[in-house]
Residue, then its C-alpha position, 0 to 999 in steps of 0.5 A: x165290133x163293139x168298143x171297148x175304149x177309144x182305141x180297143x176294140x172287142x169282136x163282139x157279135x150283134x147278131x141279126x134277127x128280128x131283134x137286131x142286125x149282125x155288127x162286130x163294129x169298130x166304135x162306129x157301131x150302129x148300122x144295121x148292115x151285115x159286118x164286112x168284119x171282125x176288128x180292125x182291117x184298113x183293107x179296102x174292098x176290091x171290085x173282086x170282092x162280089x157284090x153287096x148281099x152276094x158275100x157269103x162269109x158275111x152273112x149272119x150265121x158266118x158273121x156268127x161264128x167268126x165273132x164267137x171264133x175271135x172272143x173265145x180264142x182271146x179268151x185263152x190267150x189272155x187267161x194265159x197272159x195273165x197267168x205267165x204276167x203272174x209268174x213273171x211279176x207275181x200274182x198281187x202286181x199292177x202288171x198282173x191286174x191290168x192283164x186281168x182286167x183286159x180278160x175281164x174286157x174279152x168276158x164283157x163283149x162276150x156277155x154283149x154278144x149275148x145280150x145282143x141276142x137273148x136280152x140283158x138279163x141273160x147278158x147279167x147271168x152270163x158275165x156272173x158264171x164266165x166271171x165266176x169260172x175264170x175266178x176258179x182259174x185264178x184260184x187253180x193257178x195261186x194253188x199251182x204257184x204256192x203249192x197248195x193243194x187243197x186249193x187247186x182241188x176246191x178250184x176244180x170242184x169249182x170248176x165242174x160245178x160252173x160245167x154243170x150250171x153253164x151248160x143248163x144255161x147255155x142249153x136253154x138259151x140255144x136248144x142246143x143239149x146241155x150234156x153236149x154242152x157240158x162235155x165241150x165245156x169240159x175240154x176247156x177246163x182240161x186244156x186251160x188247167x194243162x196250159x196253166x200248170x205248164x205256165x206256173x211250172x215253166x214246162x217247155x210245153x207251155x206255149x204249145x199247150x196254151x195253142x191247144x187250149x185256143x184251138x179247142x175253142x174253134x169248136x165251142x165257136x161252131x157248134x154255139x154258132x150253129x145252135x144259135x142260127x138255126x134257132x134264130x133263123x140267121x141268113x147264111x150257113x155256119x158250116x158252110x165254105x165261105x163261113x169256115x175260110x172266115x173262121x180259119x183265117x180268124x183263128x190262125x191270124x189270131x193265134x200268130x199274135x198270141x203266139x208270138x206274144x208267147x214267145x216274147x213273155x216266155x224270153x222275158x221270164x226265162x231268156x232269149x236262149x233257153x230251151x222254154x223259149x226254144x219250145x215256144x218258137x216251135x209253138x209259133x212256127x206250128x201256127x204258121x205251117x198251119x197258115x201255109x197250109x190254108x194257103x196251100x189248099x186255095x192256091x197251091x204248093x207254089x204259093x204255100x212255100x212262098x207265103x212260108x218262106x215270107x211268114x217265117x221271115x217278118x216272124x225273124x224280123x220280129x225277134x230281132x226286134x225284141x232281142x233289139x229292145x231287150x238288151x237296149x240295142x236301138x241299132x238293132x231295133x232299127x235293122x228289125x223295122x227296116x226289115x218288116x218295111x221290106x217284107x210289108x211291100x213284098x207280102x203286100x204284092x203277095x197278096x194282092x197277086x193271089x187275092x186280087x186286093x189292092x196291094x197298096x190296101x194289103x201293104x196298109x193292113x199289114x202296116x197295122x199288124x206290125x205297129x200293133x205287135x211292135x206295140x205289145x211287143x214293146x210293153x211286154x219286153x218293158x213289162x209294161x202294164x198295158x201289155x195285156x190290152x195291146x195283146x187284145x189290140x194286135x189279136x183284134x187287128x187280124x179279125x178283120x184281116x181274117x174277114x176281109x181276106x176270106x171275102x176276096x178268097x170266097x168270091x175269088x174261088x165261088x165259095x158259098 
């Protein structure tokens, strides 16, 4: 994944062809070896993991769709963080440009991405349009928050003018057909303005409209995935099983981040009790069953109640923890981090049973999980200006969870 700054890193895709090999590096970027993953995972590879060139969600194509997976879900979740920093802090606040300029960070690793396959020019026209399109969605949310609607109509005749010059440029860059792309880019539209309104009028909707808008990008991430593979002839299969283990994992690990990012900005701008923060709870706990259920299909009921029961606690651990910074309560916050040390050692052994992964490699990783939460956690409970990039971090963090865990699952069960 290329680096953003000495510590953030971005999933961007170096994909491999004659041109360039696949890399979604840390700042060590530079081999020219198929990526083991996407963000930042401390996990080792265990013997179990397959050999060197036989790992099927590392491949080009897999690699791929992973990389855009991870960028395009950040994407949304930090429009919505800028958004709901706006309504908290107000629209012209040092808090609102720093959350803007993490989401400018997500559009340049985006942009690299496509430079690594299509050159700089098509790299300088993508960052003009992706930057242009999210100016329309600030100017629909200032339309929102001040009533103006005459702006929130420009902002969207804005809008279906970016669909149209998108998806001529995307088309002729992938193959792929610009009225399906046009109609893709139209489900972004509408479900970002939905998640949007929800956040601006502080609808109980908000969280799960946001997760909504996420998810929608799953298939955005396929579809360019497989256009461009096929195109470019990358190794691998897109839609194959190892590739979508991969990408499942990257999208629900990230969204768990974002989610729970969700529930502490919504408690912030409402409080720990209202019926928005309720709903937004619910949203979180949604992206678990889902996480479950994954877990369910690979290894069976037992195991998806007890990852359940497991999730669903260090997800407590994590609201005692903000409800301990939030009203100052260091006995509390302590109580929180003794907890989330016991369910690291649990889960870890969780894991590693089912996975085959060295526990003590698991327990390792999930000690990055929560020090990079804790750490957004913190800013946004402090209404800290580095909130939005220490978002970025945590939901970068569980890419290359996602990327490691999907490669001892594959080899584990034979997936190709």
């Amino acid at each position: 994944m290329l680096s953003r700054s000495a510590s953030l890193k971005a999933g961007s895709a170096l994909v491999a062809l004659a041109l360039a090999a696949t890399a979604c590096t840390s700042s060590k970027s530079g081999s020219n070896n198929p990526p083991t993953g996407i963000g930042s995972s401390s996990i080792s590879q265990s013997p179990s993991s397959g050999a060197a060139g036989t790992d099927a969600t590392s491949t080009a194509a897999a690699g791929l769709r992973a990389a855009l997976d991870e960028l395009f879900r950040e994407h949304v979740d930090l429009t919505g963080f800028a958004v709901q920093t706006a309504v908290i802090t107000g629209i012209g606040s040092s808090n609102t440009a720093q959350a803007l300029a993490a989401l400018d960070a997500n559009t340049v690793a985006l942009g690299k991405a496509v430079g690594s396959v299509y050159g700089a020019a098509a790299e300088t026209a993508f960052v003009k349009m992706w930057r242009a399109h999210i100016g329309f969605f600030v100017t629909y949310t200032k339309g929102l928050a001040t009533g103006d609607n005459a702006m929130v109509s420009t902002a969207q005749k804005q809008l279906a003018g970016y669909k149209k010059d998108f998806s001529n440029f995307l088309g002729s860059a992938t193959g792929l057909p610009p009225a399906a792309i046009s109609a893709d880019l139209q489900g972004h539209v509408q479900t970002l303005e939905t998640a949007i309104k929800s956040i601006v009028t502080k609808s109980p909707s908000a969280a799960a409209d946001l997760q909504m808008a996420a998810m929608h990008m799953d298939g955005t991430a396929e579809v360019l995935a497989k256009g461009i593979a096929a195109q470019k002839n990358l190794s691998g299969d897109v839609d194959g099983q190892a590739s979508a283990l991969r990408a499942a994992l990257t999208g629900l690990l990230i969204q768990h981040v974002a989610q729970t990012a969700a529930v502490v900005q919504t408690a912030v701008g409402t409080s720990l009790t209202s019926s928005q923060t309720a709903a937004a709870i619910k949203a979180l706990d949604d992206n678990t069953v889902d996480l479950g259920k994954a877990i369910g299909s690979v290894y069976g009921s037992a195991a998806q109640t007890a990852f359940l029961k497991m999730w669903r606690a260090h997800i407590g651990f994590f609201v005692t923890y903000t409800k301990g910074l939030a009203t100052g309560d260091n006995a509390m916050v302590s109580t929180a981090q003794k907890q989330l040390a016991g369910y690291k050692k649990d889960f870890a052994d969780f894991l590693g049973t089912a996975t085959g992964l060295p526990s003590s490699a698991v327990a390792d990783d999930l000690q990055g999980h929560i020090t990079t939460l804790e750490a957004a956690i913190q800013a946004i409970v402090k209404k800290d200006p580095s909130a939005g990039a220490k978002l970025a971090m945590a939901e970068s963090h569980m890419a290359g969870t996602a990327a490691v865990l999907a490669k001892a699952i594959a080899a584990q069960q034979h997936l190709s």
